[in-house]
N, C-alpha and C positions, 0 to 999 in steps of 0.2 A: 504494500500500500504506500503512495505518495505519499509523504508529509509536508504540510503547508510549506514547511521549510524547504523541503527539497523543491515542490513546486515554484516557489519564489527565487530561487537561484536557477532554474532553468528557465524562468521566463527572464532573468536577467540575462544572460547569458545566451539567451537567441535572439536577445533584442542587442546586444552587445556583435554579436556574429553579422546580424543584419548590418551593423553600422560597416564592422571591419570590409567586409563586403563590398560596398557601397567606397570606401575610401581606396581600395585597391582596385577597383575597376576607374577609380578618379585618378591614382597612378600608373595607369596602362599597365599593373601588373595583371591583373586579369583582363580579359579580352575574347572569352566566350564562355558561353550559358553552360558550359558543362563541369568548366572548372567552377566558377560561380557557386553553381548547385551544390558542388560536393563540400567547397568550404564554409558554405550555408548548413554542411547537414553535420558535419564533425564536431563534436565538442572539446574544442582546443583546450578546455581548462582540467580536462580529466587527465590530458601530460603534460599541464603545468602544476605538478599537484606542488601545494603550497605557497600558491602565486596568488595574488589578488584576483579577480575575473576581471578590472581592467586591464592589467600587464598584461594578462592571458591570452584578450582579446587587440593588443595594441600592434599596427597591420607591420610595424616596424621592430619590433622586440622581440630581438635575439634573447635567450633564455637559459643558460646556465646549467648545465644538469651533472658535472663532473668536471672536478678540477684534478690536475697534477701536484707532485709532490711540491714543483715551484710555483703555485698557485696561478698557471696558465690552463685557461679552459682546454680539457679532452674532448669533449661531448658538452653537444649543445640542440637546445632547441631551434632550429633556424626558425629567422623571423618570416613569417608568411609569406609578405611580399618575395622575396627570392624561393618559397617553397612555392607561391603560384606562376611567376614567372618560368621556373623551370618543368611546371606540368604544363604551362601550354606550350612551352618549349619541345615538348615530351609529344605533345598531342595523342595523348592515352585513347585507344578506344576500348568499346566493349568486348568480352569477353579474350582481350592479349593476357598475355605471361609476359610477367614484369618483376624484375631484378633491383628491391633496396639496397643500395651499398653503403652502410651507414644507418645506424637504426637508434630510434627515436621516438618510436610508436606515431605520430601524429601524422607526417606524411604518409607511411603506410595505408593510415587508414581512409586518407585523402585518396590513395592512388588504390583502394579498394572502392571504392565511391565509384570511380569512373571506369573500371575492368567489368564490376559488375558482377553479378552471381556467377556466369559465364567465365569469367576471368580468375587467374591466380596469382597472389603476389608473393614472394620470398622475401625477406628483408633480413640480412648478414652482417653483423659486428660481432668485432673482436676480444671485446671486452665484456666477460660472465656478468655485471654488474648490470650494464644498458641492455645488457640481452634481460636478463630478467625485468627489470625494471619495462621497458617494452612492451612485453609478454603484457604484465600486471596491469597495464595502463591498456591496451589495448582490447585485451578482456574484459575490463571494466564500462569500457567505452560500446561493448558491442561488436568488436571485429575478431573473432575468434577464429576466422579463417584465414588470416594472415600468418602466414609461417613464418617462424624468426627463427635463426640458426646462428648458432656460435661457431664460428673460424674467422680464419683472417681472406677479406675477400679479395687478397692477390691472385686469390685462384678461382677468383668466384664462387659460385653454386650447383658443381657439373649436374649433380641427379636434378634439376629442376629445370637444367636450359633443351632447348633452346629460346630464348628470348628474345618475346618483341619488342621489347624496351629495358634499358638498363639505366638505373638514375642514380647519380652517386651522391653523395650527400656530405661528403668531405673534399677537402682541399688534396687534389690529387697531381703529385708530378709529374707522372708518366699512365699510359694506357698499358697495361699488362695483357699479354696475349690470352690469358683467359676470357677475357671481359670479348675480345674478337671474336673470341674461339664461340662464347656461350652464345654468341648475337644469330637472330635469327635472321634470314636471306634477306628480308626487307626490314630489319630492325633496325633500332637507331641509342644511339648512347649517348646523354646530358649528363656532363661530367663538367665542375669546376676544373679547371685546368690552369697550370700553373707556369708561365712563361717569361723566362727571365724576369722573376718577380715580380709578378701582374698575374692575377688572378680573373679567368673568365667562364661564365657557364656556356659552354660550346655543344650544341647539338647536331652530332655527327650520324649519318648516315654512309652507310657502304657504298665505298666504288672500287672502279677496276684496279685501281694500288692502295685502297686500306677504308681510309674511312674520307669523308669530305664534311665541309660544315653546311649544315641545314639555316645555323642563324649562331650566335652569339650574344652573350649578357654580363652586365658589370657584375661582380660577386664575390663574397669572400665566405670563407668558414673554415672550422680548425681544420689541421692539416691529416691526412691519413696516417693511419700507425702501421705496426705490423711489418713484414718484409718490403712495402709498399713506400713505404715512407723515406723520407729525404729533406735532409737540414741544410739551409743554406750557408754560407760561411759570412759572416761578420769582418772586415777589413777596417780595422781602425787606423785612421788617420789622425789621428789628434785628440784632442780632451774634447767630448762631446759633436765629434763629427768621424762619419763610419760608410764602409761601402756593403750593400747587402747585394751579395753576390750568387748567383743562382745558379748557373750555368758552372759544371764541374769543372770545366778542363781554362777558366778564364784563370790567368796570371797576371798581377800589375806591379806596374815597380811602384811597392810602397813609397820608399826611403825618397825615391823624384815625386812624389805626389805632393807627400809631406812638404817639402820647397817649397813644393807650386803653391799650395797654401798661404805660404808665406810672402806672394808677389805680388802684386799691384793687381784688382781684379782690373778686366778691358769689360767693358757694356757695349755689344752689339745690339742693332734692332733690324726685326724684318723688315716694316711696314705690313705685316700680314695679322688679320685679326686673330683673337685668342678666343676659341670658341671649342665646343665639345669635349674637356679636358681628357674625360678617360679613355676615347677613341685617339684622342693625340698622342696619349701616352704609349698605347699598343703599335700602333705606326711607329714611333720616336724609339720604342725598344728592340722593334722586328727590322727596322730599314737600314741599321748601323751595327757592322760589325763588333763591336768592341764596345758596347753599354751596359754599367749597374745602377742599382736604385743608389743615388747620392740623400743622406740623414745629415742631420743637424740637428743640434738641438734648439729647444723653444729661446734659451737663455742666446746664445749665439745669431737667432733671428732677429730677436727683439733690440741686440747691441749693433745691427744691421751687418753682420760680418757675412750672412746669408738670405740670399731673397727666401719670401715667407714660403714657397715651394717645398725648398728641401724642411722643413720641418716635417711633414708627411711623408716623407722619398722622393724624390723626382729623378727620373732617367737622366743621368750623366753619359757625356760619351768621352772617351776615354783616349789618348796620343800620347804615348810614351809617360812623360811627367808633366802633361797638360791636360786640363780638362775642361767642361763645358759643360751649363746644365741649364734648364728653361727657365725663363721670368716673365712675367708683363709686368704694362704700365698704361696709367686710363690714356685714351688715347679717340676721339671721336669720329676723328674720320675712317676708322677700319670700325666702326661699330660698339663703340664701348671699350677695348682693351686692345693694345696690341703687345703681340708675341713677341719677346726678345731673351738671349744670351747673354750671361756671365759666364764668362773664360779667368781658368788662373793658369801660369807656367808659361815656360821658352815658348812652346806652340801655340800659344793663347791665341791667335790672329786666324790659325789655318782652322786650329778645331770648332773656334767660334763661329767659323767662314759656312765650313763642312753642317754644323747644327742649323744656322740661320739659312741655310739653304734647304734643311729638310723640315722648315718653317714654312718655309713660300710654296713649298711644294704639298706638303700636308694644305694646306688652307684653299690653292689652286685646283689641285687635283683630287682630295678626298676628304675634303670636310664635310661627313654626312654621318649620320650610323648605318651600319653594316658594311661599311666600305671594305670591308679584309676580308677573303676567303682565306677559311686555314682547313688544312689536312692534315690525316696523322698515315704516315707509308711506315708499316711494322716491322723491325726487324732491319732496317735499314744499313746497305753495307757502302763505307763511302766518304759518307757526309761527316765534315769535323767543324769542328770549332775553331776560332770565331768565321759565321758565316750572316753574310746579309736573307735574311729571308727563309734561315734556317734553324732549325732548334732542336738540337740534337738530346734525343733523352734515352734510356735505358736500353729501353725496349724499339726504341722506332724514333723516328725524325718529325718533326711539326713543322707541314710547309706553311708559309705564310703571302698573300701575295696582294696587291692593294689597287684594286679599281678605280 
């Protein structure tokens, strides 16, 4: 039997759904009636248990559900918007087989919503904790068809593929040839993807060398564990400024960077507007050989030793013991801002040159979204590092190429 109580938190809580609803189809994260429906029908606060039912229901809050020893989130609930963005990224139909990589109970039972009685879903983590935990919440909720399975999903789910969809739900560096292997002939894989430090949800579909992209999305979430996983390398250059370095086989000469630090910055400017920053940034990292995320810190922005960029990371491009990183400055005739270079080191003039030219050319030629087709060819024999418009990882190569 209902209790007034229980009754009154479920009419909050659908009237809370309705709202979230209504605010993600206002941020083009939903964009049809089926995704819509399903997150209308899921009660998101059953795995946030311990949450308020506003946080539960807020269409932007990410959600905490496991920390590490060094109090960095392991597991997490993502926040809707990037869980709705990547189902209709996904385009789930009725009755497909569908592969969670990364479990959390809540998406699950989203991408049960839209498979249908018809349909089957898997969902696979690593961790004996979020696998229960999952299970518990999911059960509760009503989705007891959802199969959860504890391994590590480097190797996927082989007894359950093949699959028509596979959704990953971690911060993934590379495509593991299971994940290919499990993919059914016309399936497709929505994977955050992790590219020289830029993180994207990439919806790949099969082709005649591997996989192709269907579309692409800004995104972030903790990184994958397991055999799967991979830590970037930290480059300190000084007391509070650092290179986060992605790509394994990059080498830079510290000790000439550190100098360059210390030389008179140069300010170039394109004349080209500063517009669409996160589609800039994937351009600005895939076009140039030799690019890491340049950090700063907040204290070193603020004392103007660093444009307010690198406080976030900004793509540096990189020449022996010179480098180069983005800035603007308002500017009315490109539109509100325009796009320009701080160069430090001997080189400052060519690598400034080299950057403000891949300024004019982003803004000319591909200032839109979706302007990148990226592919992943598995297995890839050949391809090194450092390469324009390539991105060499484990298991296979990320081509990259810009319309």
């Amino acid at each position: 039997m209902t209790t007034v109580r229980d009754s009154s938190v479920q009419d909050a809580a659908a009237s809370l759904r309705a709202a979230m609803v209504g605010a993600l189809r206002d941020m083009d994260a939903i964009t049809s009636e089926r995704v819509a429906a399903a997150i209308a029908a899921v009660p998101r606060h059953l795995f946030a248990v311990g949450e308020p039912l506003e946080a539960a229901y807020a269409a932007n809050n990410a959600l905490v559900i496991k920390r590490g020893l060094n109090g960095a989130a392991i597991s997490s609930l993502s926040a809707t918007h990037i869980q709705a963005v990547m189902l209709e990224q996904a385009e789930i139909e009725p009755g497909m087989r569908v592969l969670e990589i990364g479990s959390g109970g809540y998406n699950a039972a989203l991408i049960q919503e839209l498979v249908g009685d018809g349909g089957k879903v898997t969902s696979v983590d690593i961790d004996p904790e979020i696998v229960a935990r999952a299970r518990t919440c999911l059960d509760a909720a009503g989705y007891d068809r959802v199969k959860v399975v504890l391994a590590d999903a480097e190797n996927g789910v082989p007894e359950g593929a093949p699959y028509d969809r596979i959704i990953v739900t971690a911060g993934a560096w590379d495509i593991p040839p299971a994940w290919v292997d499990q993919l059914s002939a016309r399936g497709r894989i929505v994977v955050p993807l992790r590219m020289r430090g830029l993180t994207r949800s990439v919806a790949f579909d099969r082709d005649s060398l591997g996989l192709a992209s269907h579309s692409y999305r800004l995104s972030g979430f903790v990184p994958m564990q397991g055999s799967g996983s991979h830590s970037e390398r930290i480059v300190t250059l000084d007391e509070g400024v650092a290179l986060r370095v992605d790509d394994e086989s990059q080498q830079f000469d510290v000790e000439a960077l550190r100098e360059a630090l210390r030389s008179p910055r140069l300010e170039r400017w394109s004349g080209a507007a500063f517009d669409l920053p996160d589609e800039l940034e994937l351009f600005l990292v895939t076009s140039a050989p030799r690019v890491a995320l340049l950090h700063a810190s907040e204290e070193l922005v603020e004392r103007g030793y660093f444009a307010p960029s690198a406080a976030k990371g900004v793509p540096a491009l990189i020449r022996g013991g010179s480098f180069a990183y983005r800035t603007k400055r308002p500017n009315e005739e490109t539109g509100g801002f325009e796009s320009g270079v701080f160069a430090h080191g001997p080189e400052a003039e060519a690598v400034a040159a080299q950057y403000v030219d891949l300024l004019r050319r982003w803004a000319s030629d591909h200032c839109r979204r979706g302007a990148a087709r990226l592919g992943y060819i598995p297995k890839a024999a050949g391809a090194t590092e450092p390469s324009q418009g390539l991105v060499t990882k484990r298991h296979g190569v990320v081509t990259i190429s810009w319309s």
